[in-house]
Backbone as XML, in Angstrom:
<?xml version="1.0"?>
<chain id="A" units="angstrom">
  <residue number="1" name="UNK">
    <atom name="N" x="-0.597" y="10.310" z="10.890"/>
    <atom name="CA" x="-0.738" y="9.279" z="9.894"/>
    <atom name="C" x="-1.493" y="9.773" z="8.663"/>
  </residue>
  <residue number="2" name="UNK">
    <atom name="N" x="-2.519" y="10.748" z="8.989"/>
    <atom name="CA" x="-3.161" y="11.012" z="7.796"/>
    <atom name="C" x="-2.880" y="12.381" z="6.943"/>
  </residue>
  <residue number="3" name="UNK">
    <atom name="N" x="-1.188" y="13.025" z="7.167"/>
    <atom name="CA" x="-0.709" y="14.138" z="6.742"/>
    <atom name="C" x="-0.181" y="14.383" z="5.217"/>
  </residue>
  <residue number="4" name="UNK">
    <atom name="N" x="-0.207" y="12.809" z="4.862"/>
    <atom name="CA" x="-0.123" y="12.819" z="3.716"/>
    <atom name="C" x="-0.887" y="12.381" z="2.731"/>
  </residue>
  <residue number="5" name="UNK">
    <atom name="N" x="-1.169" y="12.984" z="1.236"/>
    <atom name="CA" x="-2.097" y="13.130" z="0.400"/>
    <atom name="C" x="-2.018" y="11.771" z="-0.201"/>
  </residue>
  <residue number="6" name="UNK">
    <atom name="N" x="-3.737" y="11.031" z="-0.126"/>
    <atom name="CA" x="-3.794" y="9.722" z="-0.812"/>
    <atom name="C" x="-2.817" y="9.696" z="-2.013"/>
  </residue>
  <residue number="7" name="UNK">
    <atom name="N" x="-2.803" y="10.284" z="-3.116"/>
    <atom name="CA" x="-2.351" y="10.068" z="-4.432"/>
    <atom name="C" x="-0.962" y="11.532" z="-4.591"/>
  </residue>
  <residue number="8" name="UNK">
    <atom name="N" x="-0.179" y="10.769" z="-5.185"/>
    <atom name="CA" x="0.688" y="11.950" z="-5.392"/>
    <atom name="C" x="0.602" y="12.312" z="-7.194"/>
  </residue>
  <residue number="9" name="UNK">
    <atom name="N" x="0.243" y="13.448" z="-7.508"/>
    <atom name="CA" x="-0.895" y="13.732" z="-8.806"/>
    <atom name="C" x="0.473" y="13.625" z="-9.521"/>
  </residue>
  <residue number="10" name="UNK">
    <atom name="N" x="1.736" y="13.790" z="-9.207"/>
    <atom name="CA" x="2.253" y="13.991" z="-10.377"/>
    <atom name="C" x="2.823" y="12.744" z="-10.818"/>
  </residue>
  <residue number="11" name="UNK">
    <atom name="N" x="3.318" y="11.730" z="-9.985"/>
    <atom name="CA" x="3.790" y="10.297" z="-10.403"/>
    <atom name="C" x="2.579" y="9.853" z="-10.895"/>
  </residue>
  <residue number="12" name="UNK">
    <atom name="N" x="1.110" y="10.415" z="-10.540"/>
    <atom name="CA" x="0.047" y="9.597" z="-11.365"/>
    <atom name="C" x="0.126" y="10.328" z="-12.847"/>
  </residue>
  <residue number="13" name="UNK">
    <atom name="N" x="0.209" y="11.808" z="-12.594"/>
    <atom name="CA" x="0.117" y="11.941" z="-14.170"/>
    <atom name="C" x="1.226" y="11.340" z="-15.021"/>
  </residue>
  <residue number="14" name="UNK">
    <atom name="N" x="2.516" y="11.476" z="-14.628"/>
    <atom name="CA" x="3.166" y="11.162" z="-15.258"/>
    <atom name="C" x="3.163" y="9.351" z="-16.182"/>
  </residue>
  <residue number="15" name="UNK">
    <atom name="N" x="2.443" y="8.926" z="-15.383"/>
    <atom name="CA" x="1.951" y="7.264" z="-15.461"/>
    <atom name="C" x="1.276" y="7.066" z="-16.396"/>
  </residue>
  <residue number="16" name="UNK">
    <atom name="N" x="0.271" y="8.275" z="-16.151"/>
    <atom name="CA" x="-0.870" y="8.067" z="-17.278"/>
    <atom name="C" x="-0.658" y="8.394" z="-18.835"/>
  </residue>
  <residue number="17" name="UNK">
    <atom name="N" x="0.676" y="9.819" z="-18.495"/>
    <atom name="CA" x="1.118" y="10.151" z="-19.943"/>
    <atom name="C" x="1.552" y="9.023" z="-20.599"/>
  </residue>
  <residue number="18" name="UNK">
    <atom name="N" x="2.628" y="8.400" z="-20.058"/>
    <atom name="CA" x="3.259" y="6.843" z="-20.378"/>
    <atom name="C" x="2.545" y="6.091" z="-20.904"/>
  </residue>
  <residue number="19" name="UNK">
    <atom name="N" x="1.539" y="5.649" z="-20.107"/>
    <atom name="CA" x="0.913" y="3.891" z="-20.121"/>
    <atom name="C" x="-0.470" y="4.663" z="-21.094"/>
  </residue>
  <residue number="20" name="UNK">
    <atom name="N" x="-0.807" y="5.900" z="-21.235"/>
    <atom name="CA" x="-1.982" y="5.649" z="-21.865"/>
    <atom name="C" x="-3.180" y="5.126" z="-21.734"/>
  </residue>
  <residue number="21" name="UNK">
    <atom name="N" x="-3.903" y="4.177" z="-22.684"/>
    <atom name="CA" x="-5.230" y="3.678" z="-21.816"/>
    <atom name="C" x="-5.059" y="2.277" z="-21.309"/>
  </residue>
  <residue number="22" name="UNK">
    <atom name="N" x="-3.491" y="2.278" z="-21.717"/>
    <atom name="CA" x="-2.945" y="0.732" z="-20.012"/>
    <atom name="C" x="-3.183" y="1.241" z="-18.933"/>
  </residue>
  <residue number="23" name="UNK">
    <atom name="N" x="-3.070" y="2.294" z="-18.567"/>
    <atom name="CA" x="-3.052" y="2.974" z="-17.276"/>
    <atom name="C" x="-3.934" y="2.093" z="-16.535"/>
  </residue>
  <residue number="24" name="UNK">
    <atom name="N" x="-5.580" y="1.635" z="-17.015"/>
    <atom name="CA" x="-6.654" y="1.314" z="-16.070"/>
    <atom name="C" x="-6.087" y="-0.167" z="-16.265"/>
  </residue>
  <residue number="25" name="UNK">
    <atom name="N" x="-4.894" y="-0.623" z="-16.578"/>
    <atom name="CA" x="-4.812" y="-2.178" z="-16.445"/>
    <atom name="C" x="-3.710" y="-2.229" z="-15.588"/>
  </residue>
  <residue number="26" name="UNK">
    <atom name="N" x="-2.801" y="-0.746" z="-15.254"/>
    <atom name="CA" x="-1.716" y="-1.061" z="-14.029"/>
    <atom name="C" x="-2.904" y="-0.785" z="-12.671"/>
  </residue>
  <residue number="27" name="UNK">
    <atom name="N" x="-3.846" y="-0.107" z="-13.014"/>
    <atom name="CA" x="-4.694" y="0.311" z="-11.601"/>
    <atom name="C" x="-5.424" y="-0.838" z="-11.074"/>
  </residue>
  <residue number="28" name="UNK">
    <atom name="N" x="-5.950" y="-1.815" z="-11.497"/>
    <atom name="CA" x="-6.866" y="-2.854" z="-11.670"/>
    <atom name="C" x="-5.724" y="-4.160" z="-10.869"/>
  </residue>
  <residue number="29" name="UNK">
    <atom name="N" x="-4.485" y="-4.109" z="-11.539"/>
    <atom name="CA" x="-3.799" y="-4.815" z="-11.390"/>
    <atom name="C" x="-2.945" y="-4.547" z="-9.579"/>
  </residue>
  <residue number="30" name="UNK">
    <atom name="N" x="-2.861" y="-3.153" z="-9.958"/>
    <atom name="CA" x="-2.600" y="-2.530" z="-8.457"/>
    <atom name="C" x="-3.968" y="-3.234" z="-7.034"/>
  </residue>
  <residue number="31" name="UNK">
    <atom name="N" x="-4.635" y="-3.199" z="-7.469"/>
    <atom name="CA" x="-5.840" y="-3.475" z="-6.586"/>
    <atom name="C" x="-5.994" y="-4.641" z="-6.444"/>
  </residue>
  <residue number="32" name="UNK">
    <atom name="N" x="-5.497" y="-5.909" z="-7.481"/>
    <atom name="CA" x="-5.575" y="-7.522" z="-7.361"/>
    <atom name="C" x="-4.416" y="-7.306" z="-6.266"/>
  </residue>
  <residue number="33" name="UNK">
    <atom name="N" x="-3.210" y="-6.696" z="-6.179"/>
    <atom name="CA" x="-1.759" y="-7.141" z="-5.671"/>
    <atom name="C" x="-2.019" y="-6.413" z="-4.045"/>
  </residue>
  <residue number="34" name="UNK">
    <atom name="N" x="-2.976" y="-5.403" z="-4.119"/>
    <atom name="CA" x="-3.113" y="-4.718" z="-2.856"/>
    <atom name="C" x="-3.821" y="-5.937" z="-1.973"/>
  </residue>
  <residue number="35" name="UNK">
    <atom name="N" x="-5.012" y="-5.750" z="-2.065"/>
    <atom name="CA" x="-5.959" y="-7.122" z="-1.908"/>
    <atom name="C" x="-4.751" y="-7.874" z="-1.314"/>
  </residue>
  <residue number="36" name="UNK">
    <atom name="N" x="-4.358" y="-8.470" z="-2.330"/>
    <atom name="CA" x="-3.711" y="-10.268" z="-1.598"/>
    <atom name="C" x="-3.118" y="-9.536" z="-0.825"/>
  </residue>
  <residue number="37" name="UNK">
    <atom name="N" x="-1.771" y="-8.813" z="-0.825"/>
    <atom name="CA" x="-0.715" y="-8.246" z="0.161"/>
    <atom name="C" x="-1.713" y="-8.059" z="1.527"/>
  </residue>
  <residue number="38" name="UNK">
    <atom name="N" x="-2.545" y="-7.453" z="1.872"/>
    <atom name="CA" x="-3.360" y="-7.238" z="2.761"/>
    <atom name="C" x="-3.569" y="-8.033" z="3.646"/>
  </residue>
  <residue number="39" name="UNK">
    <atom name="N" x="-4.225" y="-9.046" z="2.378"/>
    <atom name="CA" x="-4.587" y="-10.739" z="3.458"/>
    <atom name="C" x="-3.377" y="-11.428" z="3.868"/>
  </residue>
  <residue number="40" name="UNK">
    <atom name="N" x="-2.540" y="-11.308" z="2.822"/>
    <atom name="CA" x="-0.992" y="-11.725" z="3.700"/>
    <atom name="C" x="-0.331" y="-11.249" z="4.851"/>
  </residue>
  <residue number="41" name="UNK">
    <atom name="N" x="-0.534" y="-9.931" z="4.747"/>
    <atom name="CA" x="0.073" y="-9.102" z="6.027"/>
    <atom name="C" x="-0.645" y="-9.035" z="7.159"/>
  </residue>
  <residue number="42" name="UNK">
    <atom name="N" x="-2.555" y="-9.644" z="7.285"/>
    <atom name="CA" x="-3.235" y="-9.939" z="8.580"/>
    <atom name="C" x="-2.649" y="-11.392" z="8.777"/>
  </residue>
  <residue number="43" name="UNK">
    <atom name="N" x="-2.327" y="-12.564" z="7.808"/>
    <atom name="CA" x="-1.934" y="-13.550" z="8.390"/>
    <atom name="C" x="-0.939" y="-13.648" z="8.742"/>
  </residue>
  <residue number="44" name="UNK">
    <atom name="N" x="0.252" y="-12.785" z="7.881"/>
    <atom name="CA" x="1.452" y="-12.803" z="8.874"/>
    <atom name="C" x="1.192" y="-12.984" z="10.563"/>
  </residue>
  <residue number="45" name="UNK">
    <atom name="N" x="0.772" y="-11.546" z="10.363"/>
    <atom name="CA" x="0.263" y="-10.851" z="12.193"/>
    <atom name="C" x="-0.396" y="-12.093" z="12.813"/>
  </residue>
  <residue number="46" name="UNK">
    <atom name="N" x="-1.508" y="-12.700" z="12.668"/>
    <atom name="CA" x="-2.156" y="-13.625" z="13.583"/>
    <atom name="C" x="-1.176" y="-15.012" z="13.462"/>
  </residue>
  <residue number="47" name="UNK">
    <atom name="N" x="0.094" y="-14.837" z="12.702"/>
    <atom name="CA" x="0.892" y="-15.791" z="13.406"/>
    <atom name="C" x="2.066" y="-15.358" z="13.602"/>
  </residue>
  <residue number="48" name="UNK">
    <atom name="N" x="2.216" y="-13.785" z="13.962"/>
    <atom name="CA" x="3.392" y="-13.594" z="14.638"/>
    <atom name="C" x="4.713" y="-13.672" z="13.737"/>
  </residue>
  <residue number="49" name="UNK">
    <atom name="N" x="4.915" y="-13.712" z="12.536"/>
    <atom name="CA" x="5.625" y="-14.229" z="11.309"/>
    <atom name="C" x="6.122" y="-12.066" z="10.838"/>
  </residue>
  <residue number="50" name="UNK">
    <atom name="N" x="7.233" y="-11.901" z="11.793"/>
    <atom name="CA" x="7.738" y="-10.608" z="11.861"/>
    <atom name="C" x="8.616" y="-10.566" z="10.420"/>
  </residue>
  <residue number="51" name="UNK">
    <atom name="N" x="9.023" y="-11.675" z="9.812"/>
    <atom name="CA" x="9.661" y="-11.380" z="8.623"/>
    <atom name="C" x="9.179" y="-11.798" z="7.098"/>
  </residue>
  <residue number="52" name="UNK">
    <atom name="N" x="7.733" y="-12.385" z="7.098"/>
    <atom name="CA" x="6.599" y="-12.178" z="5.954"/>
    <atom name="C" x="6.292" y="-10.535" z="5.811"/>
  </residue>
  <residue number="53" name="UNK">
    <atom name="N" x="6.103" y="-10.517" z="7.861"/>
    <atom name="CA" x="5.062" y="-9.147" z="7.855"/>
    <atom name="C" x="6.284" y="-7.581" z="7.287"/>
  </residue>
  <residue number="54" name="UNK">
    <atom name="N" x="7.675" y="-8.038" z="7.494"/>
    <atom name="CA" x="8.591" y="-6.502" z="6.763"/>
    <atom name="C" x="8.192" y="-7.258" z="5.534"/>
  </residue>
  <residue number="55" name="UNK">
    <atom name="N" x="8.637" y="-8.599" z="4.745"/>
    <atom name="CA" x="8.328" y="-9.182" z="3.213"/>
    <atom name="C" x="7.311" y="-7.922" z="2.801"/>
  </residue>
  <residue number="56" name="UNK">
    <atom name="N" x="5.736" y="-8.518" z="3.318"/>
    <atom name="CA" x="4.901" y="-8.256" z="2.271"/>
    <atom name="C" x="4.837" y="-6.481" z="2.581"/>
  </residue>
  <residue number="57" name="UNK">
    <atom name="N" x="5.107" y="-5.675" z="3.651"/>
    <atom name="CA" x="5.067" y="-4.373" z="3.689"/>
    <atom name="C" x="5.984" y="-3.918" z="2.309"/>
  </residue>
  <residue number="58" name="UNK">
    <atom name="N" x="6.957" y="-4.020" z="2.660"/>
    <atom name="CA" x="8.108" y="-3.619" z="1.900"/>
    <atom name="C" x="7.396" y="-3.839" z="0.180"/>
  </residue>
  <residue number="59" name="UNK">
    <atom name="N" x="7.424" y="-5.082" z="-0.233"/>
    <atom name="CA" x="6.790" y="-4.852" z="-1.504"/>
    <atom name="C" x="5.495" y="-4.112" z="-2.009"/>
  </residue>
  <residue number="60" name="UNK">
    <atom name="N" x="5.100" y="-3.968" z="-0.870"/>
    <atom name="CA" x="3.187" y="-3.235" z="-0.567"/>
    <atom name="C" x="4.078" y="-1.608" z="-0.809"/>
  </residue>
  <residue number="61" name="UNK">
    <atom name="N" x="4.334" y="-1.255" z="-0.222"/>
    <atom name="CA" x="5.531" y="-0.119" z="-0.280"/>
    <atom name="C" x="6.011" y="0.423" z="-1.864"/>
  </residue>
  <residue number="62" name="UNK">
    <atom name="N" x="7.004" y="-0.650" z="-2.267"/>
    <atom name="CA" x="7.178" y="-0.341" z="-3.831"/>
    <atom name="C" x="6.407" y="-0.129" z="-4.313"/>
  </residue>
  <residue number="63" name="UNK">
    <atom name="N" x="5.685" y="-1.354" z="-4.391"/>
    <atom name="CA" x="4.262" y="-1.003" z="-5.854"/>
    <atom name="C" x="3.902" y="0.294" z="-5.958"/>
  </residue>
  <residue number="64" name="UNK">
    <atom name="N" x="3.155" y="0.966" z="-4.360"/>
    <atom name="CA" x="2.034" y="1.779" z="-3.609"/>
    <atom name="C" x="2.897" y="3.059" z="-4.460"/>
  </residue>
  <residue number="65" name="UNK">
    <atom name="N" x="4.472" y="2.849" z="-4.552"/>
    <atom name="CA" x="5.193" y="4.207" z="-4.710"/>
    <atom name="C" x="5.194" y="4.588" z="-6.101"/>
  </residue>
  <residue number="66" name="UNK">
    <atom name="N" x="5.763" y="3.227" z="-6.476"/>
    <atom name="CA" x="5.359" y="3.144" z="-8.166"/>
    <atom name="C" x="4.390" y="3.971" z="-9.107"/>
  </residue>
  <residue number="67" name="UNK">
    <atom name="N" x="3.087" y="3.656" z="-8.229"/>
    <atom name="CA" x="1.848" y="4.227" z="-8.735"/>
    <atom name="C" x="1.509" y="5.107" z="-8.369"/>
  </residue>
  <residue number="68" name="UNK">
    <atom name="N" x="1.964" y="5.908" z="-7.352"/>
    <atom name="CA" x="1.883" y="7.122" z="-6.707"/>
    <atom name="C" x="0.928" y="6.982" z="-5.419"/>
  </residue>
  <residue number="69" name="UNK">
    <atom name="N" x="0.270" y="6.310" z="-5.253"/>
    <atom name="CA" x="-0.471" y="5.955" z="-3.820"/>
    <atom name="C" x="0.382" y="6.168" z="-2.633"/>
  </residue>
  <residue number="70" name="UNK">
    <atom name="N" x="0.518" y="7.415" z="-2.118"/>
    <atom name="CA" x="1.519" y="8.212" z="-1.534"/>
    <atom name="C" x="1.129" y="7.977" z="-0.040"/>
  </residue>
  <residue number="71" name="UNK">
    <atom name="N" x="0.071" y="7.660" z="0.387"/>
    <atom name="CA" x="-0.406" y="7.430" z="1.757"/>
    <atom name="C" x="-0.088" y="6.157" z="1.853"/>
  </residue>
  <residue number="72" name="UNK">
    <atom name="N" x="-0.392" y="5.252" z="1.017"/>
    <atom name="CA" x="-0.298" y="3.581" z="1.556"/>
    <atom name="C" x="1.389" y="3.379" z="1.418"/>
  </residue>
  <residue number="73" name="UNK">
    <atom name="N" x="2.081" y="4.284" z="0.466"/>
    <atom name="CA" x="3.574" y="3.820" z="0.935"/>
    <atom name="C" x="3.930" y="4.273" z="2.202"/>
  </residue>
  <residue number="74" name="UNK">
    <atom name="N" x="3.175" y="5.395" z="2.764"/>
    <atom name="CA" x="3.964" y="5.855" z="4.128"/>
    <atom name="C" x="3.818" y="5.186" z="5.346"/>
  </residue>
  <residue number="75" name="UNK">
    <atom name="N" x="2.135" y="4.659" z="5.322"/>
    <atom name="CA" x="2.289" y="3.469" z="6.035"/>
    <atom name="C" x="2.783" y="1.988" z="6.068"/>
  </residue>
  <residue number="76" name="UNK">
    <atom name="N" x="3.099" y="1.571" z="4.461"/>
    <atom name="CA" x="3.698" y="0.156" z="4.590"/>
    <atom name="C" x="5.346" y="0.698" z="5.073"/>
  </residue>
  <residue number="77" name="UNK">
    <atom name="N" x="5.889" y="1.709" z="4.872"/>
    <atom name="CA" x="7.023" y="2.237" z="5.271"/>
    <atom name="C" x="6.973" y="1.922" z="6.990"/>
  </residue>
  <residue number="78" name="UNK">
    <atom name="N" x="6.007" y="2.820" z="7.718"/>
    <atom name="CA" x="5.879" y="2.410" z="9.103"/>
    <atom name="C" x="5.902" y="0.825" z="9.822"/>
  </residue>
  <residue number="79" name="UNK">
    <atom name="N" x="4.910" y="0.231" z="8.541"/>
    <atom name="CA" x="4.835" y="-1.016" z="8.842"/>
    <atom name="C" x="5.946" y="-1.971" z="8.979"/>
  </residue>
  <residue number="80" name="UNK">
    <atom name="N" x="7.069" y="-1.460" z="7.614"/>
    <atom name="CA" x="7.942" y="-2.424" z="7.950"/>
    <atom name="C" x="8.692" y="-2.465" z="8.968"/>
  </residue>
  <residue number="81" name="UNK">
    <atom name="N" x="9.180" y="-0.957" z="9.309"/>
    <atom name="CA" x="9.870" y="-0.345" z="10.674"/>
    <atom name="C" x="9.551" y="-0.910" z="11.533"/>
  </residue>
  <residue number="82" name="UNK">
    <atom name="N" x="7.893" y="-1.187" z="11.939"/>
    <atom name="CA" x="7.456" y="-2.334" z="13.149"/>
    <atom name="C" x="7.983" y="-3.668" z="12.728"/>
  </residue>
  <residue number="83" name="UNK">
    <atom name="N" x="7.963" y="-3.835" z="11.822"/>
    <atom name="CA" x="7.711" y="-5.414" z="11.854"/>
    <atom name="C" x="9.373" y="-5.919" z="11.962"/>
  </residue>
  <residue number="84" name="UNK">
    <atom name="N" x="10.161" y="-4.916" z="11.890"/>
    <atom name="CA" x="11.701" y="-5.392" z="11.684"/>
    <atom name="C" x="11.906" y="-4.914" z="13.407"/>
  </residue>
  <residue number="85" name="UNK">
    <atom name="N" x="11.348" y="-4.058" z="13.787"/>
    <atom name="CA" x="11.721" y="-3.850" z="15.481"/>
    <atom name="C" x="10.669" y="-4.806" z="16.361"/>
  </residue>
  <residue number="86" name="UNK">
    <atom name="N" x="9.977" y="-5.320" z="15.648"/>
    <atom name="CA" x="9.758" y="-6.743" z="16.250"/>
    <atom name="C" x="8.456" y="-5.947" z="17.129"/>
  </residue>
  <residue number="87" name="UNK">
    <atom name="N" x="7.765" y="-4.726" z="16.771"/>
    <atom name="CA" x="6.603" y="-4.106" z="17.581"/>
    <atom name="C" x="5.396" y="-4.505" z="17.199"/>
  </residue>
  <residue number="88" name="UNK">
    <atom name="N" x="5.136" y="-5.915" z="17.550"/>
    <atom name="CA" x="3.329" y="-6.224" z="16.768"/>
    <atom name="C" x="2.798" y="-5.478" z="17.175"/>
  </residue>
  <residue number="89" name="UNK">
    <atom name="N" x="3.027" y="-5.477" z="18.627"/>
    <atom name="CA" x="1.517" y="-4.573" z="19.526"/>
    <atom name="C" x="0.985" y="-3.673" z="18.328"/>
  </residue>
  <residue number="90" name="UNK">
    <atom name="N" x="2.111" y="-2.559" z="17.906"/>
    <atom name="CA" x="0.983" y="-1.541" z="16.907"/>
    <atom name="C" x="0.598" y="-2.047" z="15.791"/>
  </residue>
  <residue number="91" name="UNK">
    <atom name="N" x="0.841" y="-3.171" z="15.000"/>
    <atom name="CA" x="0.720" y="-3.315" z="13.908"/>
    <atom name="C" x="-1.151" y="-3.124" z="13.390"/>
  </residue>
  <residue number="92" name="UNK">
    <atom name="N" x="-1.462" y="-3.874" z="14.252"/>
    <atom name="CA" x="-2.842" y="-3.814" z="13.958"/>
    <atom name="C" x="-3.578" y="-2.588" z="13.527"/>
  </residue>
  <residue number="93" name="UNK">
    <atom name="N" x="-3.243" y="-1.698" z="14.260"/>
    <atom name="CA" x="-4.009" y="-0.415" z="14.053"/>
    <atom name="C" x="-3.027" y="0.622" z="12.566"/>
  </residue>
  <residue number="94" name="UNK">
    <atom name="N" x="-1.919" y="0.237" z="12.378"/>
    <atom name="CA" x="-1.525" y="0.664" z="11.193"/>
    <atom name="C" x="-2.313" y="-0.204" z="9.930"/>
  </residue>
  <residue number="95" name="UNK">
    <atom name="N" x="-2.458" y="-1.672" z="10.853"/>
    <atom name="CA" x="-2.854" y="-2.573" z="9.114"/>
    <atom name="C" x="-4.688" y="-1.629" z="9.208"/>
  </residue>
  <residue number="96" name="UNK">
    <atom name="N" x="-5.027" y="-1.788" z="9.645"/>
    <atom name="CA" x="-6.185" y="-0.880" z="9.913"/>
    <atom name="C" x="-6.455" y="0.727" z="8.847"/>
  </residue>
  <residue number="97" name="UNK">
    <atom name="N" x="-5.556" y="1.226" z="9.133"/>
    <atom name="CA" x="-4.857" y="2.436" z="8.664"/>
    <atom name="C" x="-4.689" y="2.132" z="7.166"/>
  </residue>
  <residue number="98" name="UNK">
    <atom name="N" x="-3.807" y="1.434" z="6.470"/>
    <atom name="CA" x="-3.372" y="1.067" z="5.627"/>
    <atom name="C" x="-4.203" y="0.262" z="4.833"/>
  </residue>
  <residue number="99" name="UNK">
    <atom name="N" x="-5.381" y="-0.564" z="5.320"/>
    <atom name="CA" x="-6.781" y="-0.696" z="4.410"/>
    <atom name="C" x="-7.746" y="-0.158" z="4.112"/>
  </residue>
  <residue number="100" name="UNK">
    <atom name="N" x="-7.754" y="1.001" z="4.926"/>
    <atom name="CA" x="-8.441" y="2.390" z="4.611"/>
    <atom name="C" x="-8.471" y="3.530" z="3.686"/>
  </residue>
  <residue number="101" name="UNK">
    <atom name="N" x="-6.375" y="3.293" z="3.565"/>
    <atom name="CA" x="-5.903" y="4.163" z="2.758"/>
    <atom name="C" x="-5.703" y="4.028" z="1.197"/>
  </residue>
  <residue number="102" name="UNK">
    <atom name="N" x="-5.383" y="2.048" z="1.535"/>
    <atom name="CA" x="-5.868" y="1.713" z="0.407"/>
    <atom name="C" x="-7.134" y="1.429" z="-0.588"/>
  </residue>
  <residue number="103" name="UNK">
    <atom name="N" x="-8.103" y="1.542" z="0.034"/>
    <atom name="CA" x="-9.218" y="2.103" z="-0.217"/>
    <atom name="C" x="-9.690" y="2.887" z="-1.339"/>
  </residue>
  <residue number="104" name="UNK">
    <atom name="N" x="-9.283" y="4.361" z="-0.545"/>
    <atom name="CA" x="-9.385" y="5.702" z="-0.641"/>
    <atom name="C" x="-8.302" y="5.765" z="-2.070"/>
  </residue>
  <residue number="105" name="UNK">
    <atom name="N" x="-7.016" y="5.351" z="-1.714"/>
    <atom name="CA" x="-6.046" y="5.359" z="-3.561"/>
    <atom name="C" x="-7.286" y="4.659" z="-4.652"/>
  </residue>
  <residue number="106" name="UNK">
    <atom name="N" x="-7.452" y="3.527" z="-4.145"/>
    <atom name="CA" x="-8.272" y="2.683" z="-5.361"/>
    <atom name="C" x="-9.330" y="3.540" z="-5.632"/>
  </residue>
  <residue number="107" name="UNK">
    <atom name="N" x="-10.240" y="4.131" z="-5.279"/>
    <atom name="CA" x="-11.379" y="4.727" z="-5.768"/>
    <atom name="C" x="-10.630" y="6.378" z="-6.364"/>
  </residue>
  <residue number="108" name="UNK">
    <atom name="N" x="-9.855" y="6.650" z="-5.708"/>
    <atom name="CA" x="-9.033" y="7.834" z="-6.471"/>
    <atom name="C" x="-8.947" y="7.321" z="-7.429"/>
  </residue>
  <residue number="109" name="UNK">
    <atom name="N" x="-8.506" y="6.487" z="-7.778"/>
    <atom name="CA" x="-7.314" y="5.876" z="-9.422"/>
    <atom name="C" x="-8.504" y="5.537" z="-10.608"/>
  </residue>
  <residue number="110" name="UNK">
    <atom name="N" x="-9.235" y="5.102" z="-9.719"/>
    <atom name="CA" x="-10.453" y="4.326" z="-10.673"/>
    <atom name="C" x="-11.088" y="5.890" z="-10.820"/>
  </residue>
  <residue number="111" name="UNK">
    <atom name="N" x="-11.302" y="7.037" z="-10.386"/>
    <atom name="CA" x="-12.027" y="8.280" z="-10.868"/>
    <atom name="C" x="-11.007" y="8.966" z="-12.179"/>
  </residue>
  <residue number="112" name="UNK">
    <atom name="N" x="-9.776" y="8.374" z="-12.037"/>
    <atom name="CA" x="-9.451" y="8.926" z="-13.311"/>
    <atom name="C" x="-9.389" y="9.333" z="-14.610"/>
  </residue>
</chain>
């Protein structure tokens, strides 16, 4: 799970060439959308709601890729895979995984 590198430097640089000094308003904004997705995807789980929990992965996924946060797409990737084969049992310890990782992107992004 942890083989891949929090940030992928070049979709970030390339972001930053683009957006300029928007950049710290897609990162900021990344971190409001992470946040909620998060709390959505523990309440999915504590009610068993297998097709919120692929929903909010899957878009947790895009964004994460968007911005280059290369670890949290690989786990909302895993995540959705559970949540569409209907495997809660693991979910927990990926959502676990995946608030850690998101974490670790956000304080990357914000050192930029």
């Amino acid at each position: 799970m942890q083989d891949t590198a929090i940030l992928d430097s070049d979709v970030v640089s390339e972001l930053q060439d683009v957006m300029g000094q928007d950049f710290q308003v897609l990162v900021d904004s990344f971190q409001r959308d992470g946040e909620q997705r998060l709390t959505a995807l523990r309440a999915a789980l504590a009610e068993q709601d297998t097709e919120t929990l692929r929903r909010q992965a899957h878009s947790f996924k895009g964004s994460s890729g968007n911005l280059g946060a290369a670890r949290v797409c690989q786990l909302c990737l895993q995540l959705e895979s559970l949540a569409t084969e209907g495997e809660l049992d693991q979910v927990p310890a990926f959502l676990d995984s995946l608030e850690h990782a998101f974490q670790q992107a956000c304080e990357a992004l914000q050192t930029l």
